[in-house]
C-alpha positions in Angstrom: 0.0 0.0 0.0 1.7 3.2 -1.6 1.5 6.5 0.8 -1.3 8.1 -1.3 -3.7 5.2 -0.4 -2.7 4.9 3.2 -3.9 8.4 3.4 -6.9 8.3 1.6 -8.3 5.6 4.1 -7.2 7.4 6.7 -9.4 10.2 6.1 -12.2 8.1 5.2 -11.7 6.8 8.6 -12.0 10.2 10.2 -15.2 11.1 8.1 -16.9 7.8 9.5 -15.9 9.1 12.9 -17.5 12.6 12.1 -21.0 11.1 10.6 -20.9 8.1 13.1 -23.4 9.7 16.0 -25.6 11.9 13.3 -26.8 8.6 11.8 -29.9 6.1 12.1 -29.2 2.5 13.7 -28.3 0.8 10.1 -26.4 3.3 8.7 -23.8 3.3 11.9 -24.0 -0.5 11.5 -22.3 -0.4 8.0 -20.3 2.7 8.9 -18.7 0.5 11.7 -18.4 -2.5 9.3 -16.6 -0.3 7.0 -14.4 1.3 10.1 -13.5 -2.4 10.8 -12.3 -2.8 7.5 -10.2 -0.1 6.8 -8.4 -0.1 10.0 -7.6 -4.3 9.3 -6.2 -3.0 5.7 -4.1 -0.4 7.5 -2.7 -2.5 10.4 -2.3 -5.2 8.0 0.3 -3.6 5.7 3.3 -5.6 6.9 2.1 -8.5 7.6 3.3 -10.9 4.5 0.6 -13.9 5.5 -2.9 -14.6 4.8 -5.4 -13.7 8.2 -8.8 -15.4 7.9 -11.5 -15.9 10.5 -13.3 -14.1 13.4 -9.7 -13.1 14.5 -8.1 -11.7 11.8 -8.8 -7.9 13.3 -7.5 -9.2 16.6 -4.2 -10.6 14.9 -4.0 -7.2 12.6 -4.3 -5.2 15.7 -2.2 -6.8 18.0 0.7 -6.8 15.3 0.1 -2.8 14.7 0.7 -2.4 18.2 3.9 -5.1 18.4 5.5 -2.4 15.6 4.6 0.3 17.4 6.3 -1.0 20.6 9.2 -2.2 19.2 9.6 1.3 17.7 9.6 2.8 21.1 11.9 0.4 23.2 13.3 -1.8 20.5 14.5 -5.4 20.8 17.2 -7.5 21.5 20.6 -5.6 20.2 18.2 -3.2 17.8 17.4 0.4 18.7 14.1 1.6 17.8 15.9 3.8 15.4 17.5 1.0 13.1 14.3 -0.3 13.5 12.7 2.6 11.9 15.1 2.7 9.1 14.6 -1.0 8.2 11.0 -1.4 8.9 9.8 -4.8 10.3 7.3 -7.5 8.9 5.9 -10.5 9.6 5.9 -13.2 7.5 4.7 -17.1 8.5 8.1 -18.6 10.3 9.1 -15.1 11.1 9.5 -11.7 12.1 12.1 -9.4 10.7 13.7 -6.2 10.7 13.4 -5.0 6.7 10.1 -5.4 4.2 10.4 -9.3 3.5 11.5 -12.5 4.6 15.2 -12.2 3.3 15.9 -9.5 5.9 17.7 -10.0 9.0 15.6 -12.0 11.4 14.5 -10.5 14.9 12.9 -13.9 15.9 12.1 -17.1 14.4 8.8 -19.7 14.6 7.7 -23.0 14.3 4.2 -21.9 12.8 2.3 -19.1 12.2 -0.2 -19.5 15.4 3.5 -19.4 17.1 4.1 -16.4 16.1 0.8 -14.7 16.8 0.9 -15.9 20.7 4.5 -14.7 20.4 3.7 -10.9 19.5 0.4 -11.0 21.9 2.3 -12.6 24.9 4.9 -9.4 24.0 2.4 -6.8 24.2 0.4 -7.7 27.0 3.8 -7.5 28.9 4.7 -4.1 27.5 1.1 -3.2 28.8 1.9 -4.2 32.3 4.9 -2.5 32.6 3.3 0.6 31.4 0.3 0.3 34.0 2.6 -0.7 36.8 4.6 2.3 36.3 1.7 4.5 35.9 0.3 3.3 39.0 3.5 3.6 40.8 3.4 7.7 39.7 
């Protein structure tokens, strides 16, 4: 997904948020149905595998927020700024630091199910970090 399209659903995602609460029952059924949608296209841009079933948005999402928390603390021996000049994507056996599955790994699977408990198990520990240190503020 170029720039220019990223962009385009991204406003289209703000107009739905404008017109949401002025609309009848159906109408904010479909807008949310459309929501879903564009925000699994967008957190699905580097994610090199197929995502099918009930929880494909689930998967989408949680691997939007693994990038974005890899970005802020980084992993292993890479800084979230080499990070941000390679990129990282997921493919089936792996996730990497670059656009495909020739780049460098940053950690290896057995499947892809692996890989998604991986990157879930990850955030939820970011998240408790960041509530136990809000709470100790």
């Amino acid at each position: 997904m170029n720039a220019q399209q990223q962009n385009k659903l991204e406003n289209r995602l703000k107009e739905i948020e404008s017109i949401y609460y002025d609309s009848d029952s159906d109408t904010k059924h479909n807008l949310i149905c459309e929501r879903n949608e564009i925000q699994f296209k967008l957190n699905k841009q580097n994610i090199n595998f197929r995502l099918s079933g009930y929880n494909k948005y689930y998967h989408a999402a949680q691997c939007s927020q693994f990038v974005k928390n890899v970005l802020k603390y980084g992993y292993l021996h890479k800084t979230p700024e080499e990070l941000r000049e390679s990129g990282i994507c997921f493919n089936t056996y792996s996730i990497n630091a670059g656009y495909n599955k020739y780049c460098e790994d940053l950690k290896r699977f057995n499947s892809k199910e692996e890989l998604l408990g991986f990157v879930i198990g990850y955030n939820q520990c970011i998240w408790n970090i960041e509530y136990k240190k809000s709470k100790s503020n």
